[in-house]
Phi, psi and omega in degrees: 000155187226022198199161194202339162276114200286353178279000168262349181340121194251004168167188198305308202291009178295275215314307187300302189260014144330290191282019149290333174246336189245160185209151170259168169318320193216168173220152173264128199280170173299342188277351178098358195249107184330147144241129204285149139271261176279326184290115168340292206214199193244128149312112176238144148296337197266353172276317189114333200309296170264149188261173196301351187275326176097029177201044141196163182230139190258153174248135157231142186253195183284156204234148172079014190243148180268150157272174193296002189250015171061044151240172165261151186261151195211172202282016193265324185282309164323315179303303188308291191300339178276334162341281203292321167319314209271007182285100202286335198265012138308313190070020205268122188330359187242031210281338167335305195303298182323342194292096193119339171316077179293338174197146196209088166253144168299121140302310168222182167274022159228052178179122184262109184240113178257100171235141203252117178321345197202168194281164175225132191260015166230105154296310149014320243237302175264178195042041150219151164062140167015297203303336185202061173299128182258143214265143142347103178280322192317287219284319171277338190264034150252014170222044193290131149089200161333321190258030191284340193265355154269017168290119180329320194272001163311277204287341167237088186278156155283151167217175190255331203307196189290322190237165176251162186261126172233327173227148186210133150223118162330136171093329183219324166202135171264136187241133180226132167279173143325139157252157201265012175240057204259151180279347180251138205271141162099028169213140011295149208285299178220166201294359160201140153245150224206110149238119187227145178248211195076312353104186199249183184279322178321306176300332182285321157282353160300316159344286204278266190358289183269307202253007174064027193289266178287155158278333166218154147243154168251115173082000000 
C-alpha cells in the first residue's frame, strides 16, 4: 500500500488495506444485493428511503458509533466526504461516484439526503462499497482541494472500522491494532494485522506456502 485514504487510491491494494480502518455506508454483497454498515438499514423504495421519482435517496445511520479517537460520527462526516470526492482540484480517483450528484445534506445528525439531476436507477452508486469510504471532516477539512495529498490522514486515517493504523511505510508495510472504540463487542478477531507488499509474486507465494512468514497472498 503507498495510501491509506482510498479516495486518493492508487490502486486495489490502496482499497484493501484502507478498509480495515475506514467504511462506507453499505458493501454490496456476493448476491448483488446492499448490506448496512454505518447505515441503520438498506434505503428502498418500498421503505421510502428512496423516492418515488427515483432521484434522491435518505440514508439513516446507526446511532452510537464512534470514530477511533472516540467522537462521534454523524451525517456531517457523510456530508463533509462527498464534498471533498466531489472537489475537482482533489483529483481524487473516486470522483466518478458524484456523478449526477446535485446535493448531499445532513437532515439531521443521523440522516443523510442524497439528490440526483435525473431519476437514477442505481442510487447506490455512492457511499457503498470501496469507491467512498467515509472519511472524518474534523481530521480532513483544512485539507480540501490542492492540498488534499498533504494530509497527515493519508498514511493515518481515524476510522470508524474494526482497526487503527499503529506503522505504516509507504510502499512496503502497514501495520494494524484493534480500535478500541469499534462498535461491535469481542471484535476484532486478532491483535494484530500486518500488510506488506513489494517483491515479485514468486516470493509472495513462498510467504504463505513455504516459510508460513504469511497467511494470504493476494494476487
Amino acid at each position: 500500500p503507498t495510501i491509506l485514504n482510498s479516495n486518493l487510491a492508487q490502486g486495489t491494494k490502496d482499497y484493501n488495506a484502507a478498509q480495515l480502518v475506514l467504511e462506507s455506508l453499505a458493501y454490496i454483497g456476493a448476491d448483488g444485493k446492499p448490506a448496512p454498515v454505518l447505515a441503520a438499514d438498506i434505503p428502498t423504495l418500498q421503505n421510502g428511503g428512496i423516492s418515488a421519482d427515483g432521484k434522491t435517496i435518505t440514508w439513516k445511520l446507526k446511532p452510537g458509533i464512534k470514530w477511533s479517537d472516540g467522537s462521534d460520527f454523524t451525517a456531517d462526516d457523510v456530508v463533509f466526504t462527498y464534498q471533498y470526492i466531489a472537489d475537482p482540484k482533489t483529483a481524487s480517483t473516486n470522483a466518478s461516484v458524484t456523478k449526477g450528484v446535485t446535493k448531499v445534506e445532513a437532515l439531521d445528525p443521523l440522516t443523510v439526503k442524497v439528490t440526483f439531476a435525473e431519476p437514477n436507477p442505481y442510487p447506490y452508486q455512492i457511499f457503498t462499497n470501496e469507491l467512498s469510504l467515509i472519511l472524518q471532516k474534523k481530521q480532513f477539512q483544512d485539507y480540501m482541494g490542492e492540498k488534499a495529498k498533504d494530509a497527515p490522514g493519508n498514511l493515518k486515517p481515524i476510522g470508524t472500522g474494526p482497526y487503527v493504523v499503529t506503522d505504516f511505510k509507504p510502499g512496503d508495510v502497514v501495520t494494524y491494532a484493534p480500535n478500541p472504540n469499534y462498535r461491535e463487542p469481542n471484535k476484532p478477531f486478532f491483535s494484530e494485522v500486518q500488510m506488506k507488499g513489494g517483491g515479485d509474486a514468486t516470493s509472495a507465494a513462498r510467504a504463505v506456502l513455504q516459510t508460513g512468514e504469511a497467511d494470504y497472498g493476494w494476487n
